[in-house]
MARSELUM-884608 format. One line per 10 residues: number of its first residue (from 1); their letters; for each residue x, y, z of C-alpha. Coordinates in steps of 0.25 Angstrom, whole numbers, always signed. Each point is the difference from the previous one (the first is absolute). Layout:
NUM	a	X,Y,Z | ...
//
This chain:
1	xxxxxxxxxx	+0,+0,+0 | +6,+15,-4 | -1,+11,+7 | -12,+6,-7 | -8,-10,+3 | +4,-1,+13 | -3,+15,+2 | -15,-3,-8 | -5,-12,+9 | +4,+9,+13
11	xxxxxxxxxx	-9,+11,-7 | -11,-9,-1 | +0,-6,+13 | +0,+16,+5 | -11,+2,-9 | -8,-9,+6 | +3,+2,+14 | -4,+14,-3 | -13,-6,-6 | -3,-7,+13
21	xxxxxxxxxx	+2,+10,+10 | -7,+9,-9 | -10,-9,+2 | +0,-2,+12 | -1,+14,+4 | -12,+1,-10 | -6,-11,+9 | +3,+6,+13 | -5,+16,-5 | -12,-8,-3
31	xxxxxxxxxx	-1,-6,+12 | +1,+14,+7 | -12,+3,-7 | -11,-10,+4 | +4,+3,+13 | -3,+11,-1 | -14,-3,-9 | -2,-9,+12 | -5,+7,+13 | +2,-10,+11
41	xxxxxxxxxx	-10,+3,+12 | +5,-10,+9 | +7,-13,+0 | -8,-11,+6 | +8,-10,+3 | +8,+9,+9 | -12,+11,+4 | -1,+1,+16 | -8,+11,+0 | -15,+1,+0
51	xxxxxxxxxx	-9,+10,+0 | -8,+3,+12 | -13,+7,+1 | -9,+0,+11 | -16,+4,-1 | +1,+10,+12 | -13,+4,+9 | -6,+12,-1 | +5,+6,+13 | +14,-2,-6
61	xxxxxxxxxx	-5,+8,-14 | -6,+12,+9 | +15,+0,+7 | +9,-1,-12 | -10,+13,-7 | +2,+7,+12 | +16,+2,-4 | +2,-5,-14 | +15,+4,-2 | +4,-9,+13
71	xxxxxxxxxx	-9,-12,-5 | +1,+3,-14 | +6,-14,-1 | -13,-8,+7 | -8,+7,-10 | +6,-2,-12 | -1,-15,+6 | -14,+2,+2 | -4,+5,-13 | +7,-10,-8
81	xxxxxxxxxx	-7,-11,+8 | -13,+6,-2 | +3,+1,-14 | +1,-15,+0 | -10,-6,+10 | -12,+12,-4 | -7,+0,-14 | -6,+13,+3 | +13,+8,+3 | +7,-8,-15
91	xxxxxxxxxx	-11,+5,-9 | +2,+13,+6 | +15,+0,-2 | -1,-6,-14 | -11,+10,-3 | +9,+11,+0 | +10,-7,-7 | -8,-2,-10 | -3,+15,-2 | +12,-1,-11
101	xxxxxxxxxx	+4,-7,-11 | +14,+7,+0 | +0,+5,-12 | +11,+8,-5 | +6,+7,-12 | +15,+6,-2 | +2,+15,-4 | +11,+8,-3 | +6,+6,+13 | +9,+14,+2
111	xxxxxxxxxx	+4,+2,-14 | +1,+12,-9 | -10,-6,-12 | +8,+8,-12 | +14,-4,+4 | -5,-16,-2 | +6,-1,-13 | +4,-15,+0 | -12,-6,-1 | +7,-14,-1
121	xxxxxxxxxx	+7,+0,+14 | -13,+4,+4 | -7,-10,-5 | +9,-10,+6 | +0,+4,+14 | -15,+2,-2 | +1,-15,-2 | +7,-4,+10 | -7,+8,+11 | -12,-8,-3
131	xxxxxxxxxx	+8,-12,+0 | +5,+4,+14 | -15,+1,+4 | -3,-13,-6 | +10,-6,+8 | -8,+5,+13 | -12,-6,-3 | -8,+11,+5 | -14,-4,-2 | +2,-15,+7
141	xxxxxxxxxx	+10,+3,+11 | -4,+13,+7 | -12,-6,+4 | +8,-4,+12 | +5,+14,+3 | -14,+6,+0 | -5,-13,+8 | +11,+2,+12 | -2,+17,+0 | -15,-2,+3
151	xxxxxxxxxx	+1,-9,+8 | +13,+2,+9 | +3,+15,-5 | +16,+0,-6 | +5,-10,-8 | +15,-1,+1 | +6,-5,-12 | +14,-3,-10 | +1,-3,-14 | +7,-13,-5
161	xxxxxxxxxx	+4,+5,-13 | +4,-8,-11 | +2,-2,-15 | -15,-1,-4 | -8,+2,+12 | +0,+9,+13 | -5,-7,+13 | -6,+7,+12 | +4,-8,+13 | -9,+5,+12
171	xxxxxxxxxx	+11,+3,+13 | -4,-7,+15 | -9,+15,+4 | +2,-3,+13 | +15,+1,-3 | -2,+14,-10 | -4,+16,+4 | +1,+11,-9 | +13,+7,+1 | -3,+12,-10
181	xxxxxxxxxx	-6,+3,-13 | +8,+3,-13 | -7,+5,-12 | -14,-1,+4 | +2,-15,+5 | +3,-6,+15 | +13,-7,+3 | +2,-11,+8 | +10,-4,+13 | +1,-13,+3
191	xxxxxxxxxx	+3,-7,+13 | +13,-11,-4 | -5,-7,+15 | -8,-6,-10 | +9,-10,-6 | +7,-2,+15 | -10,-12,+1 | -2,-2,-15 | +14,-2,-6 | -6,-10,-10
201	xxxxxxxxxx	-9,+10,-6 | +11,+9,-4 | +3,-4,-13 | -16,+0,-4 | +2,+16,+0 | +9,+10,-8 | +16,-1,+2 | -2,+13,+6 | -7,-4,+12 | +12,-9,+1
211	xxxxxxxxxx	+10,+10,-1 | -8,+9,+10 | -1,-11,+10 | +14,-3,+0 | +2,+15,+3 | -10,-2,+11 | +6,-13,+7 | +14,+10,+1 | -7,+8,+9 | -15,-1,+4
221	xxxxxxxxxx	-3,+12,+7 | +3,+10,-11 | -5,-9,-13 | -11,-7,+7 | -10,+10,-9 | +7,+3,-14 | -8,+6,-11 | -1,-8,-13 | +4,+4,-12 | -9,+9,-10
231	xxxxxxxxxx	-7,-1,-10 | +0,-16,+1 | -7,+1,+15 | -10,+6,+2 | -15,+1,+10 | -14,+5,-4 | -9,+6,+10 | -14,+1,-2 | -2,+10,+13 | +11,+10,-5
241	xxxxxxxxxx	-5,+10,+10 | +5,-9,+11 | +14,-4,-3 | +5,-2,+13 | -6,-14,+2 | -10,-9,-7 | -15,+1,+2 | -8,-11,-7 | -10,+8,-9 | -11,-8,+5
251	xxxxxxxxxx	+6,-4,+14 | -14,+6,+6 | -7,-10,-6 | +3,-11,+11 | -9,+3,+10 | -10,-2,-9 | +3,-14,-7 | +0,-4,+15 | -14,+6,+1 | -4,-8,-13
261	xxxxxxxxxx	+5,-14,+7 | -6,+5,+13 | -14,+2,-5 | +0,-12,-9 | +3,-10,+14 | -11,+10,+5 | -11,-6,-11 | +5,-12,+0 | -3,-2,+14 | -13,+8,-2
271	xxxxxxxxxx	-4,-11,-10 | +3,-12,+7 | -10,+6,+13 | -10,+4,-11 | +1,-16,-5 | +0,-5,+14 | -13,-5,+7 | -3,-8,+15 | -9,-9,+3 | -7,-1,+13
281	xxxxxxxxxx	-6,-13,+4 | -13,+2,+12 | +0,-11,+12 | -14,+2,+4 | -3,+0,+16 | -13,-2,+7 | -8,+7,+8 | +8,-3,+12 | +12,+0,-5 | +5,-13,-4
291	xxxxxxxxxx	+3,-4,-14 | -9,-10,-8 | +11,-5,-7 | +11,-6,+5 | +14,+9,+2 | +7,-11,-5 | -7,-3,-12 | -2,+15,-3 | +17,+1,-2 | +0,-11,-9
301	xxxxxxxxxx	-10,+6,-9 | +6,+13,+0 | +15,-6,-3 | -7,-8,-11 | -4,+14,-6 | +12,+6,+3 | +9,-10,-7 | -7,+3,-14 | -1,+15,+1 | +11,+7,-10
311	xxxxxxxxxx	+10,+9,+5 | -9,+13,-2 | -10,-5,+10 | +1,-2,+12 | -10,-6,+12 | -4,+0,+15 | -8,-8,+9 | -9,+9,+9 | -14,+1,+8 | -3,+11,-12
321	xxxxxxxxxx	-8,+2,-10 | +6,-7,-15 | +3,+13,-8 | +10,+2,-12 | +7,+10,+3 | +8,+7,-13 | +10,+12,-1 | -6,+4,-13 | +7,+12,-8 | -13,+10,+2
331	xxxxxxxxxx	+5,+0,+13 | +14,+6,-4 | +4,+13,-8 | +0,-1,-16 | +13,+7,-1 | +10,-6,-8 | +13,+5,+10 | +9,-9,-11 | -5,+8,-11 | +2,+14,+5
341	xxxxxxxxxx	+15,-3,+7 | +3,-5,-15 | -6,+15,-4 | +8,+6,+11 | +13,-6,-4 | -1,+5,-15 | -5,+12,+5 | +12,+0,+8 | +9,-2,-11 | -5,+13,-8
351	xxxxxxxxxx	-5,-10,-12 | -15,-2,-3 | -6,-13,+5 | -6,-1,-12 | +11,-5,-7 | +2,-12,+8 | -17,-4,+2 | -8,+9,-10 | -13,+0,+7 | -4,+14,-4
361	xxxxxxxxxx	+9,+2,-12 | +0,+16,-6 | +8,-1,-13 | +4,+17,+2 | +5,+0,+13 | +7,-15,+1 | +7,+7,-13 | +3,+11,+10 | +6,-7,+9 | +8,-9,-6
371	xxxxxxxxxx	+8,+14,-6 | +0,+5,+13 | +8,-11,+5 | +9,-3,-12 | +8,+13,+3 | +4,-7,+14 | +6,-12,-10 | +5,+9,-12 | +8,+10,+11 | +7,-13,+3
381	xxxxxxxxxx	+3,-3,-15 | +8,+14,-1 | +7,-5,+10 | +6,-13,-7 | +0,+12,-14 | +9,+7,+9 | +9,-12,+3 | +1,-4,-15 | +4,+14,-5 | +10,+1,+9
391	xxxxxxxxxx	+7,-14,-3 | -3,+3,-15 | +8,+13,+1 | +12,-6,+6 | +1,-8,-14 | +7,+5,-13 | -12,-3,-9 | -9,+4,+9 | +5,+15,+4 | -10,+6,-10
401	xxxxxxxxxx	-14,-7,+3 | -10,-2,+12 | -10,-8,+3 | -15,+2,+4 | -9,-7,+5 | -16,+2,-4 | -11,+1,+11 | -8,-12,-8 | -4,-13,+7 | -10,-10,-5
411	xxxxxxxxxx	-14,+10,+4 | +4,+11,-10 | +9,-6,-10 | -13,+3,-9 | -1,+14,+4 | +15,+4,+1 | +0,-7,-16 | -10,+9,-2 | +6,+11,+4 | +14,-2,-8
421	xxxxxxxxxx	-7,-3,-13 | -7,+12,-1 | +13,+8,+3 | +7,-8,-10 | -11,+3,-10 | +3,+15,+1 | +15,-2,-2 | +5,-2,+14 | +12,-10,+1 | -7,-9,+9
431	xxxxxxxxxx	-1,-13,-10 | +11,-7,+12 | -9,+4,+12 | -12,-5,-6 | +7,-14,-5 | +7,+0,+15 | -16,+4,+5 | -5,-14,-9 | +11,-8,+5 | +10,+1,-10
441	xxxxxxxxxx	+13,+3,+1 | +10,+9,-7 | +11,-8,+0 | -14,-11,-8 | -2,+12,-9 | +9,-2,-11 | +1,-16,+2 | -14,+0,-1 | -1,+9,-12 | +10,-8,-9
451	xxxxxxxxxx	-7,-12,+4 | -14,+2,-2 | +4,+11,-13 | +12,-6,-8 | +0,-17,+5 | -15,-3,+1 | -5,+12,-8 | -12,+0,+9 | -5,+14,-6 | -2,-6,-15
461	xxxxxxxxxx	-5,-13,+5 | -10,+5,+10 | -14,+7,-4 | -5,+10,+11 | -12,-6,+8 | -14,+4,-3 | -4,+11,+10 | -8,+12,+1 | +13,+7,-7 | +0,-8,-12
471	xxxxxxxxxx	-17,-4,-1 | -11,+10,-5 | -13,+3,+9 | -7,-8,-8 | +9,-12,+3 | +0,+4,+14 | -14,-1,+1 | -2,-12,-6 | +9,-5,+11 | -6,+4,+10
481	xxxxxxxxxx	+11,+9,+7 | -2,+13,-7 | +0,+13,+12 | +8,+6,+8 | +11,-11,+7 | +0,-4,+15 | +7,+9,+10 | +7,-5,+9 | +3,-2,+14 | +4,+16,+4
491	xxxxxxxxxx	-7,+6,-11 | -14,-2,+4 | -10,+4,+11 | -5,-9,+11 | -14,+2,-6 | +6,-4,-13 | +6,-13,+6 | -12,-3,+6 | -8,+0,-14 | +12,-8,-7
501	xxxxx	-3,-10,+11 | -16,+0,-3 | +4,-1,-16 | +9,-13,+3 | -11,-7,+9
//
């Protein structure tokens, strides 16, 4: 062998060590990144804490109001095991929730529109904005964070970010307090006593709450509290008046699920005396006071009696009269206790019973209420706006762009639509609010467009459908359907409902 192919052979055995630890630094960069795709809650094979939430009484609920910012803890306990054990208090919570859809749509931010020449680089960043947005999953994961606002008040959260997506991991609260508040949004301390008797959890957070807990295990008393890093951390409070400690929005509504259990252990026990019913057996004596029948043979006859009675009578052998004696309901108060403690606990929420059992429904002022409370819910969503801006700006591409968020939820999607078409139909650029009001995104816009226009080429295939648009009178009258088309809900009287209701029977 000469030397040039000594010199070649040791090239190619380079070349394919190279190749290898190429790949295998590939395989490990990937790695890296379904770990971080993967949000690790707790590991169960090695998981020694479990949570621990106790129904406390009423007495204890009247104590922990009395000084919230000491007990802040017991209540935040309290409402989340209500939140679990009580129906009513869920549907109120996921009530509110529900009083948005989260829509959103991406502007341009803080730029001087005439010096936007390259309109390419715009375009791009445009692009991967919304990509970045996508990766959030707006619309299917911040349901929790409203969830835990209403019902505890601040959620305490980070971002795990990764390549294609952005995860939001909720921090212990009882571990959390607000520190200060940068740019509109509330930052976060957090106690690294935490991990003292949790060392295994350490690695199911971000490596800076290991880099910070190393910090703290050099000296505990000045690092115990450190603040976490922004934009990536963050809380969100629904009481922003109150930044001091948490309230529970609805906190006030304990007493009154207790009343609502009390009352229902109060008719139950009504109705079981109402269904209950004695029997009273006569031993007739005679005129000088001895008794015809044998003693003897009267308790014989009675216990046979008393042997085939059900539970809800019951019977006794005496001299008496036999009378039936019944502890009918005319004899107890027709008010339904249940009923009203139910009334009193929507009452106390702010909301409208009527949403929940729509006994006496008025279409006009349930509309009313429900837009009264869905500014409680939508000044919660600026909140989260206000989060994302902030992290959005910290990127290159995303320095020139903001996001808002619509006050649209699912009971006036129809008329927010409404609204937004009729702007765009006298030339306001509001084409992306009113696709983000009907559920569609920008980011779907043009994906859409190209697929439904240039791949399936729906608008050549597809004939419009027959309607009052496109049909003369005459057609519609032979239908049927010619007049004036049905208000709806909101755009009628509460006479005019009534005779709608009349017309259907």
């Amino acid at each position: 062998m000469n030397k040039i192919d000594s010199v070649e052979i040791h090239t190619e055995k380079q070349r394919t060590e190279d190749d290898k630890k190429y790949k295998e630094q590939i395989k490990t960069t990937q790695q890296k990144f379904a770990a971080l795709n993967q949000l690790v809650l707790r590991d169960l094979n090695n998981d020694r804490n479990t949570p621990s939430f106790f129904l406390y009484t009423k007495d204890e609920i009247n104590t922990y109001l009395s000084n919230p910012y000491r007990y802040q803890a017991q209540l935040r306990n309290a409402v989340i095991y209500m939140y679990s054990a009580s129906s009513h208090f869920r549907r109120i919570i996921q009530y509110f929730v529900g009083l948005t859809d989260l829509s959103y749509i991406v502007s341009p931010y803080n730029v001087d529109i005439s010096s936007m020449s390259d309109t390419k680089k715009i375009k791009k960043n445009y692009t991967k904005i919304l990509h970045t947005l996508d990766g959030f999953n707006i619309k299917s994961s911040f349901d929790t964070i409203l969830t835990v606002c209403l019902r505890e008040d601040v959620f305490y959260g980070t971002m795990r970010v990764a390549k294609d997506n952005i995860m939001i991991q909720q921090l212990p609260s009882d571990y959390c307090d607000i520190a200060s508040i940068q740019d509109g949004v509330l930052d976060v301390s957090f106690n690294f006593q935490y991990f003292d008797s949790r060392s295994e959890l350490l690695p199911l957070y971000p490596v800076e709450f290991t880099t910070k807990y190393n910090l703290y295990k050099q000296d505990t008393t000045q690092y115990k509290w450190q603040l976490l890093d922004a934009p990536t951390s963050f809380a969100i409070k629904c009481n922003k008046d109150i930044l001091s400690y948490p309230v529970p929005p609805f906190v006030g509504l304990l007493r009154e699920l207790y009343e609502v259990e009390d009352y229902k252990q109060l008719n139950l026990t009504q109705t079981e005396i109402e269904n209950y019913a004695l029997l009273v057996m006569k031993l007739l004596m005679n005129d000088d006071g001895s008794f015809p029948m044998d003693y003897e043979m009267a308790k014989d006859i009675w216990r046979n009696l008393d042997s085939v009675l059900p539970n809800e009578v019951g019977s006794v052998l005496t001299p008496m009269p036999v009378e039936k004696i019944s502890f009918n309901h005319a004899n107890t108060s027709d008010v339904d206790n249940v009923a009203d403690a139910e009334n009193h606990l929507f009452t106390a929420a702010g909301v409208s019973s009527l949403l929940f059992n729509n006994a006496k429904a008025s279409s006009n002022a349930l509309l009313l209420s429900i837009k009264a409370d869905q500014a409680i819910t939508y000044g919660i969503v600026l909140s989260i706006e206000k989060m994302l801006n902030r992290y959005i700006h910290t990127l290159s591409h995303g320095k020139m762009f903001k996001i808002s968020f619509l006050d649209v939820s699912r009971f006036n999607r129809k008329e927010a639509g409404d609204s937004y078409l009729k702007a765009c139909q006298y030339g306001l650029p509001m084409v992306s609010y009113y696709c983000a009001s009907q559920g569609l995104n920008q980011s779907d816009i043009d994906s859409m467009h190209f697929l439904e226009n240039s791949i399936m080429g729906i608008p050549d295939k597809f004939v419009p459908l027959s309607s009052s648009a496109t049909q003369s009178t005459k057609a519609a009258d032979s239908n049927g359907e010619a007049g004036a088309p049905t208000k709806d809900l909101g755009e009628i009287s509460d006479n005019g409902e009534i005779a709608q209701e009349r017309d259907e029977e």
